[in-house]
N, C-alpha and C positions, 0 to 999 in steps of 0.2 A: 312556135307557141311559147317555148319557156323563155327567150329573148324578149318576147313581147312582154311576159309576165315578170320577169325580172328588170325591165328598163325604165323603173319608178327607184330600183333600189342599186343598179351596177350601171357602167358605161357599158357600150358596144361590147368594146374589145374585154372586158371586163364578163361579161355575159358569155362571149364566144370561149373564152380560156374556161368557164367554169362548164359550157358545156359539154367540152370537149374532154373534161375530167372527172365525169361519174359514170359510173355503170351502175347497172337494173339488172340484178341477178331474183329475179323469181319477185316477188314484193317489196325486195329490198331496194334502197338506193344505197349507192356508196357513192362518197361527192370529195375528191382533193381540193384543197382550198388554199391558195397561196396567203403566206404572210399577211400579205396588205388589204387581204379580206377577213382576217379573222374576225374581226369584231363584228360581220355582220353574218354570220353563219348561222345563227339560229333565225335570221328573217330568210337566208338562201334556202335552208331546212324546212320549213314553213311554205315556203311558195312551191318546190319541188313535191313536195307532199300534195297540193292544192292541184297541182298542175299532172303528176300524172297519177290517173285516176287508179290504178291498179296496187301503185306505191300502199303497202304499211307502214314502214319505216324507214326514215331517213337517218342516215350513221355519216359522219365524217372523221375520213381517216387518218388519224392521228399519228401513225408509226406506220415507219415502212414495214413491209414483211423479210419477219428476220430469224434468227433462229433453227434450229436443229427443227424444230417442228413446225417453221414457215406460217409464223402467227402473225396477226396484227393487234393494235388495239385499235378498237373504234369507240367514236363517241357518238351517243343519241343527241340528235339535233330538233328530230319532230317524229310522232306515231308511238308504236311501239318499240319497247326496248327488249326485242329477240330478235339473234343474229341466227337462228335455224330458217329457213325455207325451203320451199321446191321450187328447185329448177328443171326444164324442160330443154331438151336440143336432141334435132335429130330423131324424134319418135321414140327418144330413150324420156325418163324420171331420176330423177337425183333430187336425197335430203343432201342440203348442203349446211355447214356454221362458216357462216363471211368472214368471221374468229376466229374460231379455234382450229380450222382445218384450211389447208389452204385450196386455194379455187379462184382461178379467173373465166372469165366466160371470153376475152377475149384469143383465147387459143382454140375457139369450136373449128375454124375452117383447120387448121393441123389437127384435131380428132380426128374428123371427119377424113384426110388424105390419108392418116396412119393407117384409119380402120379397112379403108378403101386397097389398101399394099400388102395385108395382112393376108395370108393366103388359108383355105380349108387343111385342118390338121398339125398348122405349127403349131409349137410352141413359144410363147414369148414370156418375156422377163420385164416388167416395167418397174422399174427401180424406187421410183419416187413418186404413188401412186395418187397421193392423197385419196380423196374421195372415191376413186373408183374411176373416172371418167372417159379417159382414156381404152381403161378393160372393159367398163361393160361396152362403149358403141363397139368396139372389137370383136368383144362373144357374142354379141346380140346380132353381128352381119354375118361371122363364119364361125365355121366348128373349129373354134382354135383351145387352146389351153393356155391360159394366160397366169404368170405368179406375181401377181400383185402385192406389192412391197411399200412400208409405208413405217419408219420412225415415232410419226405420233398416232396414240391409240385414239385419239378422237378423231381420228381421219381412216385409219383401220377399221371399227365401230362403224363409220357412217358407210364406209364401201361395204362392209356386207352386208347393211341395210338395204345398199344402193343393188345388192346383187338379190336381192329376193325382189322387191322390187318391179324388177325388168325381168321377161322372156326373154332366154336366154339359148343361141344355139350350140356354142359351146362352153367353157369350164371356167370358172375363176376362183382360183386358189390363194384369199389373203391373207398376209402373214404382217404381224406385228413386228417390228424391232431394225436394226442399222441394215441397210442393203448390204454392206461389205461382207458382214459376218453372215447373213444369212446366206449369200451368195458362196461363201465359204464352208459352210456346213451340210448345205443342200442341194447346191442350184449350178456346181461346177459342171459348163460345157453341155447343162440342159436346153438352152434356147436356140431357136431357128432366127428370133429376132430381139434386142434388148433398145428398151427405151429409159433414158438418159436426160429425163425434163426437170435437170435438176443447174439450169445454164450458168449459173455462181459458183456451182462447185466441180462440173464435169472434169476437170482436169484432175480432181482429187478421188476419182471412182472412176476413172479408165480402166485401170487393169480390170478392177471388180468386173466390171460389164464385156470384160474382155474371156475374163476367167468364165463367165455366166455363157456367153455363146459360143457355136460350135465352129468348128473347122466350116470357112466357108457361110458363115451367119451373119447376120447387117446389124448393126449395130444404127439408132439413131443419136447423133452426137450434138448437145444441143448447148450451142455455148452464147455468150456477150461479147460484140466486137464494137471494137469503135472503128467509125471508115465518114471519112472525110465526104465521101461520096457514095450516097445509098445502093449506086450499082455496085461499089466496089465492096461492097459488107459480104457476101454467099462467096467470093474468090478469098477474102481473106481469112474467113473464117475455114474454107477447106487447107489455106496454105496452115495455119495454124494448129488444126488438127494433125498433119503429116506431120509437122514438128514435136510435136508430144506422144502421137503412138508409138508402142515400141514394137507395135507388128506391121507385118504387110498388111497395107489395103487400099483396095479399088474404091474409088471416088466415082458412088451413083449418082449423085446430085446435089445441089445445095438451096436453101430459099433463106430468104428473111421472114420469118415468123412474125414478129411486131418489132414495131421501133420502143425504144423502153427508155430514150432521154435524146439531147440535141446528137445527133451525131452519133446516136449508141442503138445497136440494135442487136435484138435474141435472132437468134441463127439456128438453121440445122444443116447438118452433115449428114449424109445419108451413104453408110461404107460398105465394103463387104471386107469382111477379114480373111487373113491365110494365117492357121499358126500350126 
C-alpha cells in the first residue's frame, strides 16, 4: 500500500528503505529518513499521513536517542504536533511521549518473554524503566513486586500514570533518580530478578544490578555486539558478559533482541549469579 503510494515520489528501493524505517507507536508515526531523502520529507510525511488511516501525526526523527534520559528530538512533518499517545500491547494501556520518554515498541516480543519468566511473589528490580513497560505487563500477569527505576521524571511521571492505568496483580514501586544510587540506598540484595535494558551502558551498572540481586538471582544482561555473523551475536555476547563480571555465573541463555545496524545487534544474557 505505502510502496504503491509513495512510487510517484521515491524508487523501489528508495520506498523499501523508508519502509522498513518507521514505526506506528499508537497514532503516531515515527519515519528515519536517510540523507539523500531529506529534501522530500515533508511530501513522505504527507503521504504516510494519507496512507495510514489511523496516523495523527507524522514526526521524523531527527537525533538519535541520547542522553542520561534517552531523548530524542523529532520533527513534525504532517498532522498534529504532540508527541503523547496511547499505546496498546499485550492487553496492557500505556501513555507514552515519543520525546521526552523513551519507548520502542519494537522490544514487545522481549516484554512479553520477560513477563512470561517472571515467577508469583518475586521481586524484581528493573533498572532503566522508562515508561513502565516492561513492570506493568510483569504485575499485570503475576503477583510480583517490581521497583521500577527510572533517571528522567518524565518517564517516572508517565509510569505511574501507566500504573493506575492497568489492573494490576501485583505491586509496582516507581522511583525517580540514578539506578546506582538508588540501588545503593534501598534496593541492596532485594531482587529475585534485575532487568538491565539499558544495552550502551550495562557494562557501566553491572555491579549495581549485581549489588540489587540476591544470592542466586538472574540477572537479564542486555548488551550491543557486533558479530560478523547473526548466529554468532547470543555466543559472543555471553562470552563477553563472563569477561566483565566479577562474580560466578551460570549462563541460562542468550537471544538477539533486534538488530540495531549492519552487523550490530542488542543481545540478552540471561544469568544466575553466586556471590
Amino acid at each position: 500500500m505505502l510502496k504503491k503510494a509513495l512510487s510517484s515520489v521515491l524508487s523501489e528501493k528508495e520506498s523499501v528503505d523508508l519502509i522498513s524505517a518507521f514505526d506506528q507507536i499508537g497514532d503516531i508515526i515515527i519515519v528515519r529518513i536517510p540523507d539523500s531523502l531529506l529534501s522530500k520529507k515533508k511530501i513522505i510525511g504527507e503521504t504516510l499521513l494519507n496512507e495510514v488511516k489511523i496516523a495523527r501525526s507524522v514526526f521524523y526523527q531527527a537525533s538519535d536517542v541520547e542522553g542520561d534520559f534517552r531523548t530524542r528530538n523529532l520533527e513534525i512533518l504532517a498532522g498534529e504536533d504532540n508527541t503523547e499517545t496511547e499505546y496498546k500491547e499485550f492487553g496492557c494501556k500505556f501513555i507514552v511521549d515519543v520525546e521526552k520518554a523513551f519507548f520502542s515498541p519494537r522490544l514487545s516480543t522481549e516484554r512479553e518473554r520477560i513477563a512470561n519468566l517472571i515467577q508469583d511473589e518475586e521481586v524484581v528490580t528493573n533498572m532503566f524503566a522508562g515508561v513502565g513497560m516492561f513492570s506493568i505487563m510483569a504485575a499485570k500477569k503475576k503477583k510480583c513486586t517490581v521497583y521500577s527505576l527510572d533517571i528522567n521524571p518524565v518517564a517516572s511521571k508517565l509510569c505511574e500514570k501507566n500504573i493506575e492505568l492497568n489492573k494490576l496483580t501485583g505491586k509496582i514501586i516507581s522511583i525517580n533518580g540514578d539506578a546506582s544510587r538508588i540501588i545503593e540506598d534501598q534496593l541492596e540484595n532485594k531482587s529475585d530478578r534485575t532487568l538491565m535494558l539499558l544495552p550502551e551502558r550495562s557494562d557501566e551498572f553491572l555491579k549495581s544490578a549485581i549489588s540489587t540481586t540476591k544470592n542466586e538471582g538472574i540477572i537479564h544482561y542486555y548488551s550491543h555486539i557486533h558479530a560478523d555473523k547473526k548466529s554468532e551475536a547470543g555466543k559472543l555476547s555471553e562470552e563477553h558478559y563472563l569477561q566483565v563480571t566479577p562474580v560466578k555465573s551460570e549462563i541460562l541463555g542468550s537471544k538477539i533482541v533486534r538488530a540495531v545496524g549492519p552487523r550490530y545487534y542488542q543481545t540478552v544474557v540471561d544469568v544466575k549469579i553466586s556471590k
